[in-house]
Backbone bond lengths (Angstrom), bond angles and torsions (degrees), N, CA, C in turn:
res aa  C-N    CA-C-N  psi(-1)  N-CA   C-N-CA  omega(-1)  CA-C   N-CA-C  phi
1 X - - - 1.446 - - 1.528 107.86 -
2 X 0.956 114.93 132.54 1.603 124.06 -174.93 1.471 105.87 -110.15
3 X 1.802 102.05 135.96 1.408 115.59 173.93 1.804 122.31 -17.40
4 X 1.237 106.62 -62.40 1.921 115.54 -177.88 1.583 108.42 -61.11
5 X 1.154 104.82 -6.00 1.744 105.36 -179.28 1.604 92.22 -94.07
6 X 0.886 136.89 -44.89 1.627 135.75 -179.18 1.030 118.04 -73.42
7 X 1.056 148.59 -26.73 1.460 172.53 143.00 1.388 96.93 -34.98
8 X 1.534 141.43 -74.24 1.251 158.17 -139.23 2.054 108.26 -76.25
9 X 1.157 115.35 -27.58 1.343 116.96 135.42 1.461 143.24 -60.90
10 X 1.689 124.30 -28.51 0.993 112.82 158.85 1.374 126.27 -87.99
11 X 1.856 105.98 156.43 1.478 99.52 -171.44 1.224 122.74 -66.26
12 X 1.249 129.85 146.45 1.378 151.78 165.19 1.780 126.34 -35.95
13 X 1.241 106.11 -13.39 1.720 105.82 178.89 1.579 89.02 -115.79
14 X 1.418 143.64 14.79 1.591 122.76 162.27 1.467 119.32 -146.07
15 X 0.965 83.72 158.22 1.546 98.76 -178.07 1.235 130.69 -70.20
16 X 1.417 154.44 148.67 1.122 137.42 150.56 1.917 130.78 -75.73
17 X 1.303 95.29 0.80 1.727 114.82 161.36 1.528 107.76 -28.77
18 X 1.229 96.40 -78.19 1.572 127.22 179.50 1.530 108.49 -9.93
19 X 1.407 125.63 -69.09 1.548 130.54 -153.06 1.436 77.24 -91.95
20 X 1.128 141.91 -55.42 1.767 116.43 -165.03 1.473 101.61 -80.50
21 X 0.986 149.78 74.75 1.658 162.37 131.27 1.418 82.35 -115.04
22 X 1.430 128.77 -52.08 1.968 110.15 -150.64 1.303 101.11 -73.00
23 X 1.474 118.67 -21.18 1.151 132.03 -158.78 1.678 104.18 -82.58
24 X 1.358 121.26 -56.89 1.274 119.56 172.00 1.203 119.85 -59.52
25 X 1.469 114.94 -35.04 1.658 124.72 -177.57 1.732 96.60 -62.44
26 X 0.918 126.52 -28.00 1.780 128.33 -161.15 1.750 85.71 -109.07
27 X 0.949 156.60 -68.70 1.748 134.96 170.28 1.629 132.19 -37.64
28 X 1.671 95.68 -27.48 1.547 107.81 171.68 1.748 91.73 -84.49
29 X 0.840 138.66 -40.04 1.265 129.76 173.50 1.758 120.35 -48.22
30 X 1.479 111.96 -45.75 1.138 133.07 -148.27 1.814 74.75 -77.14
31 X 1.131 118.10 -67.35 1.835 131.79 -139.05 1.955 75.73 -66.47
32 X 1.489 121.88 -55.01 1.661 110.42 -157.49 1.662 104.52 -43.07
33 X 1.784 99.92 -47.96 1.485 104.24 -158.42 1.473 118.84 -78.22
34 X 1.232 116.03 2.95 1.509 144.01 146.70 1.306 124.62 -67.66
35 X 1.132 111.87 -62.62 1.848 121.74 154.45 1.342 131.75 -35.28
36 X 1.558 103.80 -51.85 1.455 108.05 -175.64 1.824 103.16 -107.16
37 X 1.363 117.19 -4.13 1.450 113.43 171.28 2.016 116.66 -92.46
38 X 1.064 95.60 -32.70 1.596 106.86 -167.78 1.636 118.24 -119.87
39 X 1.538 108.98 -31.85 1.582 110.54 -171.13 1.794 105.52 -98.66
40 X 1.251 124.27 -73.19 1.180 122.55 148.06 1.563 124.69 2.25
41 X 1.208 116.73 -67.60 1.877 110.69 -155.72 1.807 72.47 -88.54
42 X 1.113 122.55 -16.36 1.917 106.65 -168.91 1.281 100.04 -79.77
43 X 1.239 144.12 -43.92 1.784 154.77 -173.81 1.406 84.75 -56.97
44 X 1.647 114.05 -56.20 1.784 111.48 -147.49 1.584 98.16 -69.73
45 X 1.525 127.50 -40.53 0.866 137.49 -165.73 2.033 99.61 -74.60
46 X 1.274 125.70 -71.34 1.465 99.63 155.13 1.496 145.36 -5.64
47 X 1.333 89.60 -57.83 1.887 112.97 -174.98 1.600 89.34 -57.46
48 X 1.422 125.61 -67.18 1.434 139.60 -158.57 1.619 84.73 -51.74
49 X 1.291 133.25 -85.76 1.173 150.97 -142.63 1.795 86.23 -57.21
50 X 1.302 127.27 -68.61 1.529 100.61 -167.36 1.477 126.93 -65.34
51 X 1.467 106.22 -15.69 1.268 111.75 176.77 1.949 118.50 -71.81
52 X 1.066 111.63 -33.99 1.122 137.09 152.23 1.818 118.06 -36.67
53 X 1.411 105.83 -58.77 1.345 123.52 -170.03 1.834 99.09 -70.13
54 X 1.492 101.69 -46.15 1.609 107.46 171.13 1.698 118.72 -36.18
55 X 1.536 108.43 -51.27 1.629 121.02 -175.83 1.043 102.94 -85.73
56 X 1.166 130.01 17.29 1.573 111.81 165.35 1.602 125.92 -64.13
57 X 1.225 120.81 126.70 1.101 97.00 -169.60 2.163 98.65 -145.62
58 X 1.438 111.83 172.24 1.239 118.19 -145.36 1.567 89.65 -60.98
59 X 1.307 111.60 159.65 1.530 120.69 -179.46 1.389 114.99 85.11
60 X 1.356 117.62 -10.99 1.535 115.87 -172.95 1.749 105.15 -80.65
61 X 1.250 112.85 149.99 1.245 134.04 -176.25 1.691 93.95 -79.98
62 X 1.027 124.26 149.74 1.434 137.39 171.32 1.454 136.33 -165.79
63 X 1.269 119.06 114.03 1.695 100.54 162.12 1.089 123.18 -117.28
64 X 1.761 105.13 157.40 1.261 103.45 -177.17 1.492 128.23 -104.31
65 X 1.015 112.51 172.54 1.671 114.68 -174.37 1.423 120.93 -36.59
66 X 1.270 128.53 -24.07 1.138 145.81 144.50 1.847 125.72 -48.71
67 X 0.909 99.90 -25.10 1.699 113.49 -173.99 1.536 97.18 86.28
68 X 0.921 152.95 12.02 1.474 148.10 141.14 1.355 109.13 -15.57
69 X 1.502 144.39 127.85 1.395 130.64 152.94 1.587 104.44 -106.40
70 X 1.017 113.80 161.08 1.234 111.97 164.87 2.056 101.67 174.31
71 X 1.601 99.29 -172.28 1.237 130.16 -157.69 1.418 96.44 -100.43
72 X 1.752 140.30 136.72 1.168 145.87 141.19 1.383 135.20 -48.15
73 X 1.355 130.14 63.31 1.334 141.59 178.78 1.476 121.05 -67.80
74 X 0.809 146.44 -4.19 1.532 141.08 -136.75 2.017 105.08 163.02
75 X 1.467 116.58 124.33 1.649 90.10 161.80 1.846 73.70 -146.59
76 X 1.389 99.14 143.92 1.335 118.43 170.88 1.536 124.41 -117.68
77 X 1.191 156.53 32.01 1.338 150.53 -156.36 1.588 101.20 91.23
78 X 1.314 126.24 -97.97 1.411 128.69 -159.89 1.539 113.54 -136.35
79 X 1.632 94.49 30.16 1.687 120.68 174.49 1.575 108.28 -125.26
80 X 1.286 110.70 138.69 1.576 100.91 163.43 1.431 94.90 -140.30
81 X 1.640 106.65 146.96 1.263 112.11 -172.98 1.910 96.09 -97.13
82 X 1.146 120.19 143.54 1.343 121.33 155.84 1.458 110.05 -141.95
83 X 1.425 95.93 167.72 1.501 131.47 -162.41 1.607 115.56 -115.79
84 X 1.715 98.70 106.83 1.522 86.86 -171.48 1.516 99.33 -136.53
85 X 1.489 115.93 119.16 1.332 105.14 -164.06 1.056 104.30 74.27
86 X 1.741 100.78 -158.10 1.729 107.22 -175.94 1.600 111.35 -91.05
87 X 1.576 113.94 15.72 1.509 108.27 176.13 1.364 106.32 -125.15
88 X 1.435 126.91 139.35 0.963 153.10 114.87 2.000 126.34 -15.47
89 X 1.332 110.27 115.66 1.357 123.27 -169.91 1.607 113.07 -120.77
90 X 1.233 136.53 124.77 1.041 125.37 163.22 1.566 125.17 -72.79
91 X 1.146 165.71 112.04 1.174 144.52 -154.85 1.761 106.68 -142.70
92 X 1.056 133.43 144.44 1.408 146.45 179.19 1.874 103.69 -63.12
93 X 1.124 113.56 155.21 1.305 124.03 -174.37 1.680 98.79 -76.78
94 X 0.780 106.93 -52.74 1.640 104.60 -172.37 1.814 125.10 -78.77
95 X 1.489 83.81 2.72 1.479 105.08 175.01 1.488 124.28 -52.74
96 X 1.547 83.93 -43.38 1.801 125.68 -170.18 1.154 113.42 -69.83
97 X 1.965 115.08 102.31 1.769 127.03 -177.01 1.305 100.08 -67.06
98 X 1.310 125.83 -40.17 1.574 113.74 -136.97 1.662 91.47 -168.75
99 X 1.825 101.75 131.82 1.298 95.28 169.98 1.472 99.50 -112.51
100 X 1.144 144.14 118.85 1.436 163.92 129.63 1.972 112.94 6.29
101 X 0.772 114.68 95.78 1.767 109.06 -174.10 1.754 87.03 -127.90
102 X 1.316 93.16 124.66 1.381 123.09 -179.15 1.429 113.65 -55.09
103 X 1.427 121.72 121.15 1.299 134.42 160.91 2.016 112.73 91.23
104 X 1.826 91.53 11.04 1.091 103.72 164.34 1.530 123.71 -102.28
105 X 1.116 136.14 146.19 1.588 135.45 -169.85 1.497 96.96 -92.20
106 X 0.990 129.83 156.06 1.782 155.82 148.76 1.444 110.48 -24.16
107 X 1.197 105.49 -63.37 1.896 142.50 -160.10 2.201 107.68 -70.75
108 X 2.094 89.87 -31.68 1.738 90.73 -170.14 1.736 101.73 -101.68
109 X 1.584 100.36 5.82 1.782 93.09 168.96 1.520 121.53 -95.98
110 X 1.096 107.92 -2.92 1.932 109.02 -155.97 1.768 87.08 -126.23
């Protein structure tokens, strides 16, 4: 079937322009409210979390991605040593979900 055969049903004073403008106008819609609903607060929320991971510093409560809790003993470059129980863990910097600050709840950071 060739293009002028499809064409030859619609009427003669319009265009088919028309519905693809509504159409792009409603996909640029779709991608913003994606952007500013889901991608956005996720980058910002990243940003927070490594900057965070930066100040870590000895004595801080922490767990890691693992559910590990423990104590800040040791931080070396892109190692931190912690203390959980009576053992000692080496663990990667970026390992680290959540640093623990005393007398704060879970529920009043997020």
């Amino acid at each position: 079937m060739n293009i002028e055969a499809l064409f030859a049903f619609a009427p003669s004073g319009q265009s088919g322009g028309g519905g693809m403008t509504i159409f792009l106008v409603q996909m640029l819609a779709i991608v913003a409210i994606f952007y500013f609903l889901i991608i956005r607060p996720k980058t910002q929320q990243e940003k927070k979390h490594r900057e965070r991971l930066e100040q870590i510093r000895k004595g801080d409560e922490v767990v890691t991605a693992g559910g590990i809790v423990g104590e800040v003993v040791h931080l070396k470059d892109d190692k931190v040593t912690i203390k959980s129980g009576e053992s000692r863990l080496v663990v990667q910097r970026g390992r680290i979900a959540e640093i623990v600050v005393p007398g704060e709840s879970s529920k009043s950071r997020k």
